[in-house]
MARKOL-690640 format. One record per atom (N, C-alpha, C): x negated, y negated, z. Coordinates in pm, whole numbers, padded with zeros to 5 digits, always signed. Layout:
XYZ
...
***
This chain:
+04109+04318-05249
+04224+04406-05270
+04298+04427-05138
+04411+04404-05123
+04474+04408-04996
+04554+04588-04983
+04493+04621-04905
+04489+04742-04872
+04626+04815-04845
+04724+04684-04777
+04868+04719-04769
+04910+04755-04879
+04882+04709-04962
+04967+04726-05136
+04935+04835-05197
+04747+04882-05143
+04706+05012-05172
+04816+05129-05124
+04800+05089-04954
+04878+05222-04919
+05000+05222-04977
+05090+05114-05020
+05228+05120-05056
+05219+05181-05213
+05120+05213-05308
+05067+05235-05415
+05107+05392-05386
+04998+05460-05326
+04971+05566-05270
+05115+05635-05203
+05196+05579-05160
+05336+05654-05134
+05427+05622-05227
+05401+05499-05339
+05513+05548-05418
+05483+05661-05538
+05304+05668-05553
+05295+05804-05618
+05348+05886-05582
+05374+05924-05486
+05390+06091-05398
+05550+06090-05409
+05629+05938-05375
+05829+05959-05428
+05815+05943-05561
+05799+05884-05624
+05837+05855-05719
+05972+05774-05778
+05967+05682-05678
+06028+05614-05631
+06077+05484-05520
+06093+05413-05583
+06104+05281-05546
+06200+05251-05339
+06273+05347-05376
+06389+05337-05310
+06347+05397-05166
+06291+05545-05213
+06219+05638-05110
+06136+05576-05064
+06078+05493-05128
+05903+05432-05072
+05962+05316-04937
+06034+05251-05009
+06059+05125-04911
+06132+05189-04776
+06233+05285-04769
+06276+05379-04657
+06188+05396-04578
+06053+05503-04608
+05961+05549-04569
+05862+05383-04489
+05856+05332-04579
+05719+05209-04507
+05825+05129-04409
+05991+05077-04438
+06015+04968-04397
+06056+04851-04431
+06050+04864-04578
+06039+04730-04631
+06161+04756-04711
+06159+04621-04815
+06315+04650-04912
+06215+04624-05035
+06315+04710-05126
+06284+04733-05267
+06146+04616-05311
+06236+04556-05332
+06196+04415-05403
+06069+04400-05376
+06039+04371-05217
+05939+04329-05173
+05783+04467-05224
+05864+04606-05239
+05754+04646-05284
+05743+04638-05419
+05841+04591-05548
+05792+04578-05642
+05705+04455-05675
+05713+04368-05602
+05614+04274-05592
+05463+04282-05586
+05459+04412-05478
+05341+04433-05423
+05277+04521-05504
+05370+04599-05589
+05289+04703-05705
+05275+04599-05787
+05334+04490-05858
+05298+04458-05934
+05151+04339-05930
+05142+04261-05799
+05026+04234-05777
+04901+04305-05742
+04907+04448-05763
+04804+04501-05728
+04766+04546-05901
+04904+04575-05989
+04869+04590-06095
+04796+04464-06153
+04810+04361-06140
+04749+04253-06228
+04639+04222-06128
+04591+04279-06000
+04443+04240-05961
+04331+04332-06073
+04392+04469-06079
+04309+04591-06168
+04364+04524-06310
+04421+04436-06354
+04464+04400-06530
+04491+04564-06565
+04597+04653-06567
+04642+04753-06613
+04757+04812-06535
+04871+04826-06587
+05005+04873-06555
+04984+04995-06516
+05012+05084-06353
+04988+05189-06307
+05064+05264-06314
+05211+05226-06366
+05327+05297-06361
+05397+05307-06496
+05492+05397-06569
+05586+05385-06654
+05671+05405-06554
+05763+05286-06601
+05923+05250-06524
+05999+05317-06618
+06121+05412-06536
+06229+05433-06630
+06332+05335-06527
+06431+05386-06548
+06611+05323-06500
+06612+05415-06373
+06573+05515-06388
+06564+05606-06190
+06430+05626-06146
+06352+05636-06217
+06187+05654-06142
+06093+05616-06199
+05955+05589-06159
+05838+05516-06145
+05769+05686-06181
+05670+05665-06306
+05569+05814-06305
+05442+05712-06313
+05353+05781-06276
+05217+05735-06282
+05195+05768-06423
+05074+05646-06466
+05026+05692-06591
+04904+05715-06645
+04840+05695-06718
+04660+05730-06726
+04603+05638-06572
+04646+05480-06623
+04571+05446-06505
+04599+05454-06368
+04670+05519-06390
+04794+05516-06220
+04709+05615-06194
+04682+05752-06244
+04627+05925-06204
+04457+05816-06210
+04407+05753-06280
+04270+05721-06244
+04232+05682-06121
+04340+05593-06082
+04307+05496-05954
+04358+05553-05848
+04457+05649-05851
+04513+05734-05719
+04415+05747-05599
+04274+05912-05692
+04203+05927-05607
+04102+05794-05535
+04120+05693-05559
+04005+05608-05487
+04141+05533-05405
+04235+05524-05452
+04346+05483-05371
+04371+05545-05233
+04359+05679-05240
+04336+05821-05112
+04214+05744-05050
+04152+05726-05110
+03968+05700-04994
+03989+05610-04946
+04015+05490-05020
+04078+05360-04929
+04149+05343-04835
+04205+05451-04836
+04332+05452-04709
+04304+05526-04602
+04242+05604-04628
+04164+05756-04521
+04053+05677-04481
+03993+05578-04522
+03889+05509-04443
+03947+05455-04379
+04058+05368-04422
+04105+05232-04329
+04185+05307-04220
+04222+05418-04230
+04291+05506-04079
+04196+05574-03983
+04048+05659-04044
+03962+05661-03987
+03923+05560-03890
+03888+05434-03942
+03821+05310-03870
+03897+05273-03770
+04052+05233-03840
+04121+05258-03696
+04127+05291-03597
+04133+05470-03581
+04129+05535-03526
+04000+05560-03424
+03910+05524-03504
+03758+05470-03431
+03748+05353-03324
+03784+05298-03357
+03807+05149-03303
+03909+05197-03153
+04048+05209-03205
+04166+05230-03109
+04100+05349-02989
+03995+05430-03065
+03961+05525-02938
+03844+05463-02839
+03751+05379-02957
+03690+05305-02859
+03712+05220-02744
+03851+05150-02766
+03893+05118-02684
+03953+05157-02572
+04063+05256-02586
+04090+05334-02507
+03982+05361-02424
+03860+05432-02464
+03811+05475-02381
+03680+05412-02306
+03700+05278-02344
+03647+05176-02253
+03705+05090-02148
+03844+05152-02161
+03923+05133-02056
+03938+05231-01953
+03914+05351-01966
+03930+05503-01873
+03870+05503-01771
+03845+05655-01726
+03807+05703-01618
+03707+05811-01688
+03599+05865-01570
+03524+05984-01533
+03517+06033-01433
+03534+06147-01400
+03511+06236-01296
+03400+06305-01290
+03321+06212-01165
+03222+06301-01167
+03189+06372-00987
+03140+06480-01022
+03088+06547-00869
+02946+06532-00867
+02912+06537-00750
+02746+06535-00694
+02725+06579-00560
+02631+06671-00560
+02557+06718-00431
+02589+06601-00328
+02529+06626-00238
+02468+06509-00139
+02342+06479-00152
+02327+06374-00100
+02162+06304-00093
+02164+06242-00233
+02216+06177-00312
+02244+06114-00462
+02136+06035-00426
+02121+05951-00357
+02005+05865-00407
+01869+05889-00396
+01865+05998-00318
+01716+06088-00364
+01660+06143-00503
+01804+06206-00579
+01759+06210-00695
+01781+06150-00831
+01791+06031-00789
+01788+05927-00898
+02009+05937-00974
+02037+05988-00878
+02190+06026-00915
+02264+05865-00894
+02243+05801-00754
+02283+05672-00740
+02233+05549-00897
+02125+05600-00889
+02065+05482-00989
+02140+05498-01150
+02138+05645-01130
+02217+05687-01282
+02384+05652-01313
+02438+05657-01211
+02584+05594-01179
+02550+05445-01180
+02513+05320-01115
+02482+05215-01122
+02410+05202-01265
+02364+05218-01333
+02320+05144-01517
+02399+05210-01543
+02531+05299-01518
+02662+05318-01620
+02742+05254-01621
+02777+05220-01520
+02865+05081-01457
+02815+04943-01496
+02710+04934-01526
+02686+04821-01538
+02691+04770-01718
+02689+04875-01769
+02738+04876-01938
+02860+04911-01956
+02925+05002-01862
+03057+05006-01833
+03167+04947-01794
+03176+04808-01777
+03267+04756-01635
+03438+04775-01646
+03415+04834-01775
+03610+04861-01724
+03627+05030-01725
+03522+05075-01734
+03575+05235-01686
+03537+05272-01513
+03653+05316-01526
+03695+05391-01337
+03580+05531-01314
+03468+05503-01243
+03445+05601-01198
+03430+05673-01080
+03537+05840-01071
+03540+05886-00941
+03454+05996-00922
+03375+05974-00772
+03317+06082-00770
+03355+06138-00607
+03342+06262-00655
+03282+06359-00599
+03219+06419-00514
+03182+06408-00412
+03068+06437-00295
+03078+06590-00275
+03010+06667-00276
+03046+06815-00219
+02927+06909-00249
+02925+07032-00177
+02829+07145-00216
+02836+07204-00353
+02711+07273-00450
+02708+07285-00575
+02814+07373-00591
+02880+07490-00514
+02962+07592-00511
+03091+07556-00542
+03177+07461-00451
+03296+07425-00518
+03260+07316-00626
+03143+07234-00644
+03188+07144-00784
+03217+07239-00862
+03120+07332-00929
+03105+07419-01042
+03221+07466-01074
+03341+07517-00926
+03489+07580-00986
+03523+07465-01030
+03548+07338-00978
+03593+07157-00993
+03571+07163-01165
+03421+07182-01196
+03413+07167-01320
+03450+07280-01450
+03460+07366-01423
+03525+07470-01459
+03670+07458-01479
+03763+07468-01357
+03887+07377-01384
+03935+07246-01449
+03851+07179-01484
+03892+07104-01566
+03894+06965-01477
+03908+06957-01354
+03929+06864-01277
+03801+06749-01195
+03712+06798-01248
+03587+06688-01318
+03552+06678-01399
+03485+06560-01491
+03397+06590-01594
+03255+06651-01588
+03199+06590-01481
+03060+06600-01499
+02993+06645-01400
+02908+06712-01323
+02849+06765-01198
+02759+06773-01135
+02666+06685-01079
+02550+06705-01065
+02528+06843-00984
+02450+06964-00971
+02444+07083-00882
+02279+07099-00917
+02302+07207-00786
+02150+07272-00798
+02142+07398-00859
+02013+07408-00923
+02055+07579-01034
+02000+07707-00942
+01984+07687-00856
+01933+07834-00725
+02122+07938-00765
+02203+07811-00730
+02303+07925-00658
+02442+07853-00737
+02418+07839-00895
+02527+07842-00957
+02464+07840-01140
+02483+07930-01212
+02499+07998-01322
+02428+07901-01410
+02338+07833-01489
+02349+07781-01576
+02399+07845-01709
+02397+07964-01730
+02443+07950-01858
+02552+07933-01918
+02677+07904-01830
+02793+07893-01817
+02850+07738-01872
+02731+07652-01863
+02777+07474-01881
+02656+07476-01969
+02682+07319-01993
+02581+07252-02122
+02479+07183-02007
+02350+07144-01935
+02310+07121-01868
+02209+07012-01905
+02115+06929-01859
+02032+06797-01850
+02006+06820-01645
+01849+06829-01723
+01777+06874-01559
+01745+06697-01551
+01740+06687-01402
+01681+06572-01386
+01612+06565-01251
+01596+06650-01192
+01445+06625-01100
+01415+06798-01032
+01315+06766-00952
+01294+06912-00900
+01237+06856-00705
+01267+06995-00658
+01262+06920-00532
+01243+07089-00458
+01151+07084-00374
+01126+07194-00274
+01148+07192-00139
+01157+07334-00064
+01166+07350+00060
+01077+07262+00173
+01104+07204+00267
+01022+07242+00386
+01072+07257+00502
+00947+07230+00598
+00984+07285+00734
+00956+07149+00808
+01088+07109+00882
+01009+06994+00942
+01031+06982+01140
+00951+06929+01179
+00916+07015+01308
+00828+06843+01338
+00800+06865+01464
+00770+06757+01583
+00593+06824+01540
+00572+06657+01538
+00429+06684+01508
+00302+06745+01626
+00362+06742+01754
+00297+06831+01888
+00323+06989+01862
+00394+07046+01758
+00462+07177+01718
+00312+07229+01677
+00305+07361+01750
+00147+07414+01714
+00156+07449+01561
+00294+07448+01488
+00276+07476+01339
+00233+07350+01273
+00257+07227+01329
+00251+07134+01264
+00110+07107+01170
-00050+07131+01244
-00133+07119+01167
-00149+07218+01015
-00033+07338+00992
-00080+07417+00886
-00054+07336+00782
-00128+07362+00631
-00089+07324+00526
+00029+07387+00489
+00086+07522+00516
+00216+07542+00436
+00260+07665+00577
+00367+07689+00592
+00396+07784+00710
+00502+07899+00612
+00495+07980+00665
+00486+08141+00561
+00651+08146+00666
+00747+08194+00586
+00870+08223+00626
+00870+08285+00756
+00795+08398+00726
+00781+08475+00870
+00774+08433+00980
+00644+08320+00978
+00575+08281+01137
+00786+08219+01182
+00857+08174+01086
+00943+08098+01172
+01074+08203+01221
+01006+08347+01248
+01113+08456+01295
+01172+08442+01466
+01062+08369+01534
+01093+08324+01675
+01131+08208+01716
+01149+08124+01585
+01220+07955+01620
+01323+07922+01601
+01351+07851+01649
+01477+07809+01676
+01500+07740+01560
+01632+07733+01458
+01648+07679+01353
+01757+07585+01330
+01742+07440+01248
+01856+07359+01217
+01885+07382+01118
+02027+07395+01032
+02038+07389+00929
+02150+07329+00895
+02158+07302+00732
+02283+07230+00696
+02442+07351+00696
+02484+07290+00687
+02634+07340+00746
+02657+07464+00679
+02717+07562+00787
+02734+07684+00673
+02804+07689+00567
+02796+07774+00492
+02861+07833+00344
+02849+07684+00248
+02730+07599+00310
+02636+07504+00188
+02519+07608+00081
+02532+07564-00005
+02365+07636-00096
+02227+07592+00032
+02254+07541+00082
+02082+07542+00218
+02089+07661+00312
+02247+07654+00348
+02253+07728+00475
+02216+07897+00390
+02280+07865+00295
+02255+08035+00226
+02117+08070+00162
+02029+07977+00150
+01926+07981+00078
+01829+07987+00209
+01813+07970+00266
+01758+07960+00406
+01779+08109+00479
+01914+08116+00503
+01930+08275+00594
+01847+08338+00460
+01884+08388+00329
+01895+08454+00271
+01720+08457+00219
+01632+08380+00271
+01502+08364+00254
+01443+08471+00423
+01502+08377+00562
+01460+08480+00620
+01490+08639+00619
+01608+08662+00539
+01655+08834+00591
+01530+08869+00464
+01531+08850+00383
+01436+08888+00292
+01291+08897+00344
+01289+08854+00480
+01089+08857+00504
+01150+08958+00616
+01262+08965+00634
+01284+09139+00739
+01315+09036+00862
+01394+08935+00903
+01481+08905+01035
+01575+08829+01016
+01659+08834+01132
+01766+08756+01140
+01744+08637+01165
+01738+08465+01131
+01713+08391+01160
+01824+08331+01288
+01743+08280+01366
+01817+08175+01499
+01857+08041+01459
+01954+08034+01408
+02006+07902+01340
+02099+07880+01492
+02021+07763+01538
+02094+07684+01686
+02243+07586+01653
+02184+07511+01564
+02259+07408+01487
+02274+07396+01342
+02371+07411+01344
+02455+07333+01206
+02488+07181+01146
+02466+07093+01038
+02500+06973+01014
+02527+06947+00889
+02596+06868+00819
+02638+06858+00713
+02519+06762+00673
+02450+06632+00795
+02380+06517+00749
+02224+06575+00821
+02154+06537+00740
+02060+06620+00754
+01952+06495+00866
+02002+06364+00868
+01954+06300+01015
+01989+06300+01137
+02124+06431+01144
+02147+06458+01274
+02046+06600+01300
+02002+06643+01190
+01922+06776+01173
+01774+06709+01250
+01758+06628+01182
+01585+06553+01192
+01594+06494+01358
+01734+06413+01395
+01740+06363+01531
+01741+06475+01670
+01805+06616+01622
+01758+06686+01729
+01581+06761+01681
+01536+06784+01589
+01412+06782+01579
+01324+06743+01663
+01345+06581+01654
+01271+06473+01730
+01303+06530+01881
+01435+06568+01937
+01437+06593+02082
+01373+06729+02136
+01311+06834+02032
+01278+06945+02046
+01361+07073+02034
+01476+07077+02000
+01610+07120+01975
+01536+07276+01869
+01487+07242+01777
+01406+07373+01719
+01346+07315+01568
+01298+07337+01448
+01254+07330+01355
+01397+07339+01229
+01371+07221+01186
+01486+07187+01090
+01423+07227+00916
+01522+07313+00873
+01477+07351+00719
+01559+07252+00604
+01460+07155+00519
+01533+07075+00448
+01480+07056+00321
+01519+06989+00230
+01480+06968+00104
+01396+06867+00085
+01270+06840+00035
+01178+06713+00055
+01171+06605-00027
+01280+06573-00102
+01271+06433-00138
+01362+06365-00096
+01478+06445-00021
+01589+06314+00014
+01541+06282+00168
+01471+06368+00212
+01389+06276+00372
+01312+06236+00407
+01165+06277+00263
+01056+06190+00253
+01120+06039+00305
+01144+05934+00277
+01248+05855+00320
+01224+05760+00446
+01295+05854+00511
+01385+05904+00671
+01359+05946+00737
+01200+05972+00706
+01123+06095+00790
+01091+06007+00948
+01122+06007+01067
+01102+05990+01190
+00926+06009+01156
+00827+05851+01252
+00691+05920+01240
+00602+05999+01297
+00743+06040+01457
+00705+06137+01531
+00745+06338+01472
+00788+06284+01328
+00797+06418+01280
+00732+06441+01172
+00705+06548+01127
+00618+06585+00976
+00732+06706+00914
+00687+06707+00830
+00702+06804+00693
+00610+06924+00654
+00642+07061+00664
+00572+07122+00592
+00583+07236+00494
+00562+07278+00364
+00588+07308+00255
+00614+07447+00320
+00690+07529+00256
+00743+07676+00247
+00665+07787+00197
+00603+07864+00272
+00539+07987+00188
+00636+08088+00148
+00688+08189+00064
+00640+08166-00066
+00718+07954-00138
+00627+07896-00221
+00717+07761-00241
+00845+07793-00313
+00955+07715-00218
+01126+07753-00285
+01117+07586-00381
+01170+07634-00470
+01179+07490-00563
+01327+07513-00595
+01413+07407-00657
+01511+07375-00667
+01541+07244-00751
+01628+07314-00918
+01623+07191-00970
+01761+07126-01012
+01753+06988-00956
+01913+06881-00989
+01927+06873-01110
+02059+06951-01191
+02078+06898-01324
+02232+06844-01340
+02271+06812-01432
+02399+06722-01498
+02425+06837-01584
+02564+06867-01513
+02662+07026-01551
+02743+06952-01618
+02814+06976-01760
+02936+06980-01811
+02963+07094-01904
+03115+07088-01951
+03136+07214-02014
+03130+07229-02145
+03059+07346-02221
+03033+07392-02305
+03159+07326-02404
+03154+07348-02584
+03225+07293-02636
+03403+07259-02597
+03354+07146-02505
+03409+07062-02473
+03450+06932-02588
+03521+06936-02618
+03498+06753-02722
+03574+06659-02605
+03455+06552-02613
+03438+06480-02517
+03468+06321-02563
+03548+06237-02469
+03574+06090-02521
+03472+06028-02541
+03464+05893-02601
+03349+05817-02639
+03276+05767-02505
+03338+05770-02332
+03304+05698-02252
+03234+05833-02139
+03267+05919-02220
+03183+06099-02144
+03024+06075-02220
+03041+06009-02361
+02934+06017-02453
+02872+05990-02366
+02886+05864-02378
+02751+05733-02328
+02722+05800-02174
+02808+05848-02106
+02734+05900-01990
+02607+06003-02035
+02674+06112-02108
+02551+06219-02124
+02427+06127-02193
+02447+06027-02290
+02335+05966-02348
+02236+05955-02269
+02345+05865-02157
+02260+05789-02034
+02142+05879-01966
+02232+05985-01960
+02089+06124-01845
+02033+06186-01886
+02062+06149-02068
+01962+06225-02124
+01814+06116-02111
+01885+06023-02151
+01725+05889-02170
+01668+05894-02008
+01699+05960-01920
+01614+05934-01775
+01533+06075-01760
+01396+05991-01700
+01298+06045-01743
+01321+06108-01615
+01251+06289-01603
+01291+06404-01514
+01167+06379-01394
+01234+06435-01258
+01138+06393-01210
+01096+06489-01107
+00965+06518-01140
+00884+06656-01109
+00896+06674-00964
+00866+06807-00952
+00842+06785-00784
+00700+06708-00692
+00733+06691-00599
+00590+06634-00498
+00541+06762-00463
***
């Protein structure tokens, strides 16, 4: 059954008329009485009484209407399925991410999207969890990787994907160096590196020492946390960092040691609440949902 003749069926029910119909689709008269009448002799039953000014439907015309409607609402559906699929295998995503991405499996998760992806554009993002979250909020990313210490989850639709704790890392001749875990306090007289102010470290850090009762001595500031580890190594003071993106990178004249009370901190994939999202946002969230979470050390 050729579906054109359906839909041309289906609008001359609704004019009732020959004249109106062909206006409306495009075509000339003729050519649609042709087309009603080959659709009438595919079904063997006349759908119409013809007068001299209008076309009425008749028993079988009102029978076949409603499946005439479904036929056509599918074939625009599918369309419409199709045409968006495409579209949006042609697009873009915006996405933001912390720093240190390939510590938490963020690089690897961008690379197998791209690689099922190859004609969508994806931009990201580099920045502290504080401005993505407005980024994603505004509308002007899609997607976010952040840390949940020092921005809202209940505000976005979220997918955790790893966990990662404090330490202290310090020159292994450092008389702290042999403890198993060093208690916030003991580090009230050292000298401190940290990542750059008004980052979630730099605030999570002061805001850990004022809480054990001092002001911390933050010497240095860095955005990269191997200029943090390189004055380490020169004796510069004890650098506070996160332990899976420098497990790594770790210098073997330096060590690591865990945080008393332990600060944990977990990387998840922020987007916004009922949001309706293109077919090429889908397959991203699919993607981070199927990756398996990854605990802390």
């Amino acid at each position: 059954m050729e579906l054109k003749y359906v839909r041309e069926f289906v609008s001359l029910a609704e004019t009732s008329s020959y004249f109106e119909t062909a206006e409306r689709l495009f075509i000339t008269t003729s050519s649609l009485s042709r087309h009603i009448k080959a659709l009438e002799e595919e079904l063997g039953v006349p759908l119409f009484d013809r007068t001299t000014r209008k076309v009425v439907l008749n028993q079988h015309g009102k029978r076949f209407l409603p499946y005439a409607r479904q036929l056509v609402q599918i074939d625009d559906e599918c369309t419409m399925a199709f045409e968006e699929e495409c579209t949006d295998s042609k697009g873009s995503i915006g996405i933001g991410s912390i720093p240190m991405m390939k510590a938490y499996g963020i690089s690897d998760i961008l690379r197998q999207y791209r690689q099922n992806n190859k004609n969508v554009i994806i931009n990201v993002n580099e920045a502290d969890s504080t401005p993505l979250a407005d980024m994603l909020r505004k509308g002007e990313i899609d997607f976010a990787f952040l840390r949940n210490r020092h921005v809202s989850v209940e505000e976005f639709e979220t997918i955790p994907i790893a966990e990662d704790h404090l330490v202290a890392v310090l020159p292994r001749a450092h008389p702290l160096a042999g403890q198993k875990t060093i208690a916030i306090g003991q580090l009230e007289d050292e000298a401190l590196l940290l990542i750059s102010k008004n980052s979630f470290m730099y605030r999570l850090c002061t805001g850990l020492c004022r809480n054990a009762g001092f002001q911390p001595k933050v010497v240095f500031t860095s955005q990269r946390a191997e200029n943090l580890m390189e004055l380490t190594e020169q004796g510069t003071g004890i650098a506070l960092l996160m332990s899976k993106p420098i497990a790594p990178i770790l210098p073997d004249d330096l060590t690591r040691v865990d945080i008393e009370p332990r600060v944990t901190t977990t990387v998840f994939l922020a987007y916004q609440k009922d949001r309706k999202y293109n077919a090429a946002c889908k397959r991203f969230i699919e993607l981070v949902q199927s990756i398996p979470f990854q605990q802390g050390s």
